[in-house]
VODRENNU-872443 format. One record per atom (N, C-alpha, C): residue in three letters; x, y, z. Coordinates in steps of 0.05 Angstrom, whole numbers, plus 32768, in hexadecimal, padded with zeros to 4 digits. Atoms other than C-alpha are relative to their C-alpha. Example, Ala and Ser with C-alpha at 12.3 -4.5 7.8 and 13.67 -1.06 7.14 Angstrom:
2
ALA80127FE88000ALA80F67FA6809CALA801280188000SER7FF07FE87FFFSER81117FEB808FSER7FF18016800E
***
This chain:
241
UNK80127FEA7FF8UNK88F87B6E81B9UNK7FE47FFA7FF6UNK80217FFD8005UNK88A67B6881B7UNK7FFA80197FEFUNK800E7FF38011UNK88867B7E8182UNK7FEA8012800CUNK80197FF47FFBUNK88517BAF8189UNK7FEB7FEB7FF2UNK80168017800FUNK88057B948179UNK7FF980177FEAUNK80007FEB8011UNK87F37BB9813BUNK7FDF80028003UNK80157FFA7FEFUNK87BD7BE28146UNK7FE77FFC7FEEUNK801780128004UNK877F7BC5811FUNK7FFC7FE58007UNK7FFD80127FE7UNK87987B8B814BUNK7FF380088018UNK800C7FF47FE9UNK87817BB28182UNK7FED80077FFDUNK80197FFC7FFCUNK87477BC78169UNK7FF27FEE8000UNK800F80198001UNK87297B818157UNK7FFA7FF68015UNK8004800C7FDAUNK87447B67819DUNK7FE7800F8011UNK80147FF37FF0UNK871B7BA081C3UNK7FE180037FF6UNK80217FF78006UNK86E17B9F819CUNK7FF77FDC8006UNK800880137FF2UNK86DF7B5481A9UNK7FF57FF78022UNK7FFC80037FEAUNK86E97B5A81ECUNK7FE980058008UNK801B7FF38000UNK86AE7B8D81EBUNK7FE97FEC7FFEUNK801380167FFCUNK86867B5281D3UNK80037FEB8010UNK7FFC80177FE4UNK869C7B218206UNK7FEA800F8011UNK80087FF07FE7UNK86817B56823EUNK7FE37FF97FF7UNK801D7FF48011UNK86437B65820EUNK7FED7FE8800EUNK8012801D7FF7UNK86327B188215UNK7FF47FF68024UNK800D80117FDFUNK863C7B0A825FUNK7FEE80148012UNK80137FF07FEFUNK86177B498271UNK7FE77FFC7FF5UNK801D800C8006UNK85D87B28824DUNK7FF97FEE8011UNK800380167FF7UNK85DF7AE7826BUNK8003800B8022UNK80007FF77FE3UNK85EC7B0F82B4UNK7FDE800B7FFBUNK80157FF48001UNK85B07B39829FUNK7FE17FEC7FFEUNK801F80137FFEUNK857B7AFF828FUNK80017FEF8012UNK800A80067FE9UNK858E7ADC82C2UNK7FF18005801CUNK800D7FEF7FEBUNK85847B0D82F5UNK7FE380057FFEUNK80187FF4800EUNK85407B2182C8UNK7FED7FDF8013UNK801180257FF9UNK852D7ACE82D4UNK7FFA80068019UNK800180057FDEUNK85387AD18323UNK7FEC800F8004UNK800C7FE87FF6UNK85177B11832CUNK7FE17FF37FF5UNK8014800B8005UNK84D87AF08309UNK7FF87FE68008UNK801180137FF0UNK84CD7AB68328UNK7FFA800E8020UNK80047FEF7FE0UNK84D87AE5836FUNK7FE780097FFBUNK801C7FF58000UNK849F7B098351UNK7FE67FE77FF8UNK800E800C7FFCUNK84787ACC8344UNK7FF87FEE8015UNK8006800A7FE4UNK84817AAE8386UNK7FF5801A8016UNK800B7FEC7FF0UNK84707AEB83A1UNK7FE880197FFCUNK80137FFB8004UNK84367AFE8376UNK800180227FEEUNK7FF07FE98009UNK845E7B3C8363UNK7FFB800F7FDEUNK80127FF08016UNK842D7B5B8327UNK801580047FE5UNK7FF17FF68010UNK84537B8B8310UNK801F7FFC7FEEUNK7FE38009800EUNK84997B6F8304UNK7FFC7FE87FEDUNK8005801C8013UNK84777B3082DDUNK7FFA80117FE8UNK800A7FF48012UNK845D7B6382ACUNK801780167FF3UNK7FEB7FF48009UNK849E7B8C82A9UNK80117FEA7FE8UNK7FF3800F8010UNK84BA7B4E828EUNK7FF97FEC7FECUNK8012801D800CUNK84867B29826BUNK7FFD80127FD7UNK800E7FF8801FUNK84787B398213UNK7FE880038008UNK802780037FFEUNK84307B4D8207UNK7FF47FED7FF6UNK8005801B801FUNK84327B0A81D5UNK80097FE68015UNK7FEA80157FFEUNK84577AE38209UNK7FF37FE08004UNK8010801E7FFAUNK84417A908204UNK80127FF4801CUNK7FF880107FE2UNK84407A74824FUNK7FEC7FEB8003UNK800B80177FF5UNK84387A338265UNK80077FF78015UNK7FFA7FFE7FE1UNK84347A2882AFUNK80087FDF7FFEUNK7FFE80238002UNK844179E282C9UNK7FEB7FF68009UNK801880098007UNK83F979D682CBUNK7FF47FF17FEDUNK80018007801DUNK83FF79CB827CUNK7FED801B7FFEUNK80137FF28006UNK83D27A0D8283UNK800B80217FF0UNK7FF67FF28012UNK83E17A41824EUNK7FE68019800BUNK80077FF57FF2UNK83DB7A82826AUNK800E801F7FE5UNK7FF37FE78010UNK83E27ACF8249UNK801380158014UNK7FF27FF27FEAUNK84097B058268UNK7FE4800B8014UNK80127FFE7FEBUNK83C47B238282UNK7FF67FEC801AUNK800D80187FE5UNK83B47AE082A4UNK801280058013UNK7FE980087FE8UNK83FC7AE582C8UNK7FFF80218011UNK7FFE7FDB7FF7UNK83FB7B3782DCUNK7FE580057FFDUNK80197FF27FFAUNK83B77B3882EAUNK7FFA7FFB8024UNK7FF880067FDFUNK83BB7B3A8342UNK7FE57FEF8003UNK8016800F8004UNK838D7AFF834DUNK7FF7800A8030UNK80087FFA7FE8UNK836F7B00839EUNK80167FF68017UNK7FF180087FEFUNK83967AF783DAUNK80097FEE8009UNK8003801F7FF0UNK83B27ABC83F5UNK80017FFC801AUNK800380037FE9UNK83AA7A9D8433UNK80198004801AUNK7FF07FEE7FEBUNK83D17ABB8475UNK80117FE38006UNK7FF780167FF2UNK840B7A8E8489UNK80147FEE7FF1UNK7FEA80148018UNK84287A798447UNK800C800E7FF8UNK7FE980018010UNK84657A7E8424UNK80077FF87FE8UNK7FF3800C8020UNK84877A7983E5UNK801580127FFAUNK7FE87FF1800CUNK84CD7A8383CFUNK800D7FE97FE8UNK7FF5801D8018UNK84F17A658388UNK801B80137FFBUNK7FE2800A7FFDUNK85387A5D8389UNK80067FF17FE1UNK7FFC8009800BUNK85507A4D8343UNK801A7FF67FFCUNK7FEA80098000UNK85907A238337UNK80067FEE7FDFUNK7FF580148020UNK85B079F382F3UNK7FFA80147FE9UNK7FFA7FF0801DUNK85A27A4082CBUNK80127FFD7FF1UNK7FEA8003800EUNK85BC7A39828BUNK7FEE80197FE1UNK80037FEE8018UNK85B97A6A824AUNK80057FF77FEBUNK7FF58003801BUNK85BC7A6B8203UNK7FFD801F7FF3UNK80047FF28015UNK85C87AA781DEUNK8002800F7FE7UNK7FF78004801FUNK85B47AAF8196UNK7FF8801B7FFAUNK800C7FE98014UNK85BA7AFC817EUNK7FE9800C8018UNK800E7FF07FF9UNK857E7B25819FUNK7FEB7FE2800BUNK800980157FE7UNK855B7AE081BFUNK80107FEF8010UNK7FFE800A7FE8UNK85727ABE81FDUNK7FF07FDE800FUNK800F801F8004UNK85567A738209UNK800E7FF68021UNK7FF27FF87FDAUNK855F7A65825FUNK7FF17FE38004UNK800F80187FFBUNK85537A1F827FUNK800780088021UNK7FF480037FDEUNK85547A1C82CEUNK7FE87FF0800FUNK8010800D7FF2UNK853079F78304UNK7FFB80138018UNK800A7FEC7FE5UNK850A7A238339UNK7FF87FEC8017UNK8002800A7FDFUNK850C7A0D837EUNK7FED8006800EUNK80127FF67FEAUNK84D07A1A83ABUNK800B7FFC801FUNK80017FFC7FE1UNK84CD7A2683EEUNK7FE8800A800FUNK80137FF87FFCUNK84867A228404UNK7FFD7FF5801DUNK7FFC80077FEDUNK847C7A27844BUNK7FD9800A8010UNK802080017FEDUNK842F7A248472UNK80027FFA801AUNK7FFA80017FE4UNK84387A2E84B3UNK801F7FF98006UNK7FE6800C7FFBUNK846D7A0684D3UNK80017FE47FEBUNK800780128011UNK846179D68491UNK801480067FF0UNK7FF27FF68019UNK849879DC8458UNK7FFA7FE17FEEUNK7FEF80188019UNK849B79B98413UNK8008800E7FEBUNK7FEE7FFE8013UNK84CA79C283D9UNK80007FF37FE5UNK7FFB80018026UNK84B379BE8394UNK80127FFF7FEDUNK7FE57FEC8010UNK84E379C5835FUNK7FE27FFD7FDDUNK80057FFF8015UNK84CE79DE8316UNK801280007FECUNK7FEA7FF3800BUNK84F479E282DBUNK7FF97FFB7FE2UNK80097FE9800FUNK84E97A13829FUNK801680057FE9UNK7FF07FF18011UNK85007A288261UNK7FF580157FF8UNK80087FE68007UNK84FE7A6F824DUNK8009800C7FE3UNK7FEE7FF4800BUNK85077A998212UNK7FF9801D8006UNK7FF97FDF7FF5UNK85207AE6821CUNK800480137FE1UNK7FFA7FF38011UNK851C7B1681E3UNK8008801E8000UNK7FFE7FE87FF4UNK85417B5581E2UNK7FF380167FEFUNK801B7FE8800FUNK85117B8F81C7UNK8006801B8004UNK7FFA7FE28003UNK85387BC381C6UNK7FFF800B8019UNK7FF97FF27FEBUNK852B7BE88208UNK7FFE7FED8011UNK7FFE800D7FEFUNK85267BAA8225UNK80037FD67FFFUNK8005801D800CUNK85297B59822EUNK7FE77FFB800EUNK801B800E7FF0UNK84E37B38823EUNK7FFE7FED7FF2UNK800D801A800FUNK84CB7AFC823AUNK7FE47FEE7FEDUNK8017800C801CUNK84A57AD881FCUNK7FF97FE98003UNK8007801C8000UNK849E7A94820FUNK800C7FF38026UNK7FED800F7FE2UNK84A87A6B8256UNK7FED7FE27FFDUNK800880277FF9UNK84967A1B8261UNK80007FFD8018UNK7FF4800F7FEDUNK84967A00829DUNK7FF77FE68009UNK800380187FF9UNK849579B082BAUNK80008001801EUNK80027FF97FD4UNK848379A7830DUNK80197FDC7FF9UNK7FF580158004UNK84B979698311UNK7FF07FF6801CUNK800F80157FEDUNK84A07932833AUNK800E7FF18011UNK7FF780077FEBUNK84BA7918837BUNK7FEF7FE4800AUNK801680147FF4UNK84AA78CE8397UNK7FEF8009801CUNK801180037FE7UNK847478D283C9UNK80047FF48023UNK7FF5800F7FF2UNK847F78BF8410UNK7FF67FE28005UNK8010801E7FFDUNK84737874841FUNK80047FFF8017UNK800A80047FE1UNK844F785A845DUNK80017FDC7FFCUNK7FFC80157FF4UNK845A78168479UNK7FED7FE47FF8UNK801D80128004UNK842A77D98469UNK80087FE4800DUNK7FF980077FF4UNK842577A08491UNK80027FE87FEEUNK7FF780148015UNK843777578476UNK7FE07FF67FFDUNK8018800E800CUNK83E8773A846CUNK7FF9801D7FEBUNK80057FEE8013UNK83DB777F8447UNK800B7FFB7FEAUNK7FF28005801BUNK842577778414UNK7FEE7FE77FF0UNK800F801D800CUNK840077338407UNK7FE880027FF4UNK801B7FFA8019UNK83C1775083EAUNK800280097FE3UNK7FF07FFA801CUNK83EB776D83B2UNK80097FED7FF0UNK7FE780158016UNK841977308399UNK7FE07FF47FF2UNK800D80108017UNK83F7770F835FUNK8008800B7FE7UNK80027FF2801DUNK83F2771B8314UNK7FE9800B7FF5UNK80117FF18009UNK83D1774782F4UNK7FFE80077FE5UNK80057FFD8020UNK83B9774D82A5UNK7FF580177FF2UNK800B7FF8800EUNK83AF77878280UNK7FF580037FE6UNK800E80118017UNK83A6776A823FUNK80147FE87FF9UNK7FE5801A8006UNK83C6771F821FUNK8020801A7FFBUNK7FE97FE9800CUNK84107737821EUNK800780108016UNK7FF27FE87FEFUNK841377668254UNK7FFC7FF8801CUNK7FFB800C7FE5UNK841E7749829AUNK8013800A8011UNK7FE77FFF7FE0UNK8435775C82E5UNK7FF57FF58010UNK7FFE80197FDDUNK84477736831EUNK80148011800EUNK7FFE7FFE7FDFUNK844F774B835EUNK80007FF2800AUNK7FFC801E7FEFUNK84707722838BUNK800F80118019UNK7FF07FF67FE0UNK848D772F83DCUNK80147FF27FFCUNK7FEC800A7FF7UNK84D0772883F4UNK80088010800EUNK80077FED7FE2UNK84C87735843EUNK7FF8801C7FFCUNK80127FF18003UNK84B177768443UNK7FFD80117FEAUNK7FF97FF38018UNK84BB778E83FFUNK7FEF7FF87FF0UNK801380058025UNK8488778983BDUNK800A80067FECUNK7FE97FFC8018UNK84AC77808383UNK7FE27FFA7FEBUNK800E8005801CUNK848A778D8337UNK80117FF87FEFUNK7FF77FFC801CUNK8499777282F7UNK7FED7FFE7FEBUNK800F7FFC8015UNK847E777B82BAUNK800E7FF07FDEUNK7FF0800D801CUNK84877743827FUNK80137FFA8011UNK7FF3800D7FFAUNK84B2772082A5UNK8022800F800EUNK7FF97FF07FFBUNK84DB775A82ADUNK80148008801AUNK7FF7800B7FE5UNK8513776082E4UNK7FF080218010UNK80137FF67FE9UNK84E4777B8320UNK800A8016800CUNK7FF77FEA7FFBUNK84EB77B4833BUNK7FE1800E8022UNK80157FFF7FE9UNK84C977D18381UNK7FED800D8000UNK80177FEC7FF5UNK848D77E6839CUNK7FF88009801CUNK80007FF57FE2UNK8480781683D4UNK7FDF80107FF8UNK80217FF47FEFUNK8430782C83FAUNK800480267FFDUNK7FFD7FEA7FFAUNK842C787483EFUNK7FE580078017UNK801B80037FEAUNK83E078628415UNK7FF87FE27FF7UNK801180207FF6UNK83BA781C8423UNK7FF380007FD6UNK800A80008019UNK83A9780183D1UNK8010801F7FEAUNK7FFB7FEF800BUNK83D4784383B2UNK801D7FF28000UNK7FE980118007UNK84147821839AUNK801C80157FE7UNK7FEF7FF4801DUNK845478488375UNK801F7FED8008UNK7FED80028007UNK849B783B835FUNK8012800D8005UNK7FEE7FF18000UNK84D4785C8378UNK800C800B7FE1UNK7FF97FFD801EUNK84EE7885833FUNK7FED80127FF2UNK80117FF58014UNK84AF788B831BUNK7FF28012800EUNK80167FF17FF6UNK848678C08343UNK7FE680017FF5UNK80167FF78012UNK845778CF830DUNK7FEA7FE58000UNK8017800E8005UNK8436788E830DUNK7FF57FF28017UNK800580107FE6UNK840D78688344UNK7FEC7FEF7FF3UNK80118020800AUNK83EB78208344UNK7FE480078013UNK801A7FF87FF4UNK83A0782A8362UNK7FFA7FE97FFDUNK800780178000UNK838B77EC8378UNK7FE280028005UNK801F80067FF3UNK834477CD837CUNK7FFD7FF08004UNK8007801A7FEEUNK8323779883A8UNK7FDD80057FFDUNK80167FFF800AUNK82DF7779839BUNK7FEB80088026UNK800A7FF97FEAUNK82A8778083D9UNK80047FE98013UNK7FF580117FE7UNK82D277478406UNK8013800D7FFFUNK7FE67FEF8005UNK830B777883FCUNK80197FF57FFCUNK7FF18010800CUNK832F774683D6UNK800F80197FF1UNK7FF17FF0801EUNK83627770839CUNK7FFF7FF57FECUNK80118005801AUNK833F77668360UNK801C80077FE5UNK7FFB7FE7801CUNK836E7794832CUNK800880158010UNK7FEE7FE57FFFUNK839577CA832BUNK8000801D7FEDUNK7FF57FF6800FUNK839A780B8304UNK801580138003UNK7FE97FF28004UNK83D3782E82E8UNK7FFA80177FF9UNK80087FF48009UNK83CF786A82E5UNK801880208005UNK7FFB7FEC7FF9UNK83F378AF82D1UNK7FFA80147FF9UNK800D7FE38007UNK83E578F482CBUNK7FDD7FFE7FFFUNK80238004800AUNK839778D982D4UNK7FF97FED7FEFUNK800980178010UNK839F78A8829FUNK800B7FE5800CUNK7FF3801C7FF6UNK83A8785D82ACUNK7FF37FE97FF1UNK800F80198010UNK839D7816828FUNK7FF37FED801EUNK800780127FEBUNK837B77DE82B8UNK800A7FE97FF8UNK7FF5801A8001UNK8397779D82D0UNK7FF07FEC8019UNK8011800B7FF8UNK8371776D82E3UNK800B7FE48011UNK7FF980137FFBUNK838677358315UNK7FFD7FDF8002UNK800C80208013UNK838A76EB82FEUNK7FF57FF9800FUNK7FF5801E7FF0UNK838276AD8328UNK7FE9800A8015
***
């Protein structure tokens, strides 16, 4: 015969249980809180950024530009007729410790100009504090991730203005060399790796988005040097021979 459960057994169970619910109706609740705030930032949506924003809260766009809640819930001027914007977040994930909340996800764009679309993605970490009548947010980050560029075609006397070596100081050497229509780099001897025209002298790396080679040619429009360069910064390399 089954025992009964004795009943401060039952109470522990159900008050556990209670906290099971407790938890996943946070983690339902800030997620939903997340979505609903990027909707209102793709859609300019004032008031709901300010429902959910601290009056303290530190934001950092993916500009690197550190912004207050006034800068974000203040309705800036209209935008132009024709455009779109929707963000779609996906890979949400939670942590939560006690009365804060810690949220990572990647926002999807969907920006469309006319019959034009492109598809950004961002991706953000948040923290959520709950304040008693409510959770808002105290802190958000965000990174724009970087997508390679498209590459355009170059013909074979053009790839050939590229190959050589190039010196940015003793010690630090690339060579560029063809094989058929392909430009391969290495660096230090380095096993090579390709290069694709994003435009005529504008040179990247599959992979790397963030960085592009900026070539220069003297006034016979020889290719003199190259710089590297990302986020605006870059070294120069200067071609031997």
């Amino acid at each position: 015969m089954q025992r009964a459960m004795p009943y401060v057994m039952m109470v522990l169970a159900v008050i556990a249980t209670g906290r099971t619910h407790a938890a996943e109706d946070v983690v339902a609740k800030i997620k939903r809180q997340s979505q609903e705030f990027s909707d209102a930032s793709a859609s300019g949506d004032t008031k709901t950024l300010a429902r959910y924003l601290d009056d303290r809260v530190i934001f950092i766009n993916e500009g690197g530009d550190i912004a207050t809640k006034a800068d974000i819930t203040t309705p800036g001027p209209a935008g132009p007729k024709g455009v779109s914007n929707k963000l779609v977040q996906t890979d949400f994930n939670i942590e939560v410790h006690g009365n804060v909340a810690v949220t990572r996800f990647t926002d999807n764009a969907t920006v469309q100009v006319g019959d034009q679309i492109i598809r950004p993605r961002f991706r953000s970490t948040e923290v959520w504090l709950d304040e008693g009548d409510a959770w808002r947010m105290i802190s958000s980050q965000t990174v724009a991730l970087s997508d390679d560029p498209p590459a355009v075609p170059l013909t074979s006397a053009e790839l050939d203005d590229y190959v050589g070596t190039y010196q940015a100081a003793p010690g630090f050497i690339v060579t560029i060399t063809r094989q058929s229509g392909q430009l391969l780099s290495a660096t230090n001897n380095a096993k090579p790796t390709p290069l694709m025209a994003e435009a005529r002298d504008v040179l990247f790396t599959p992979g790397q988005p963030r960085t592009r080679r900026i070539f220069d040619r003297d006034r016979s429009g020889k290719v003199v040097g190259f710089s590297s360069r990302r986020e605006g910064h870059g070294f120069e390399f200067k071609k031997l021979g």
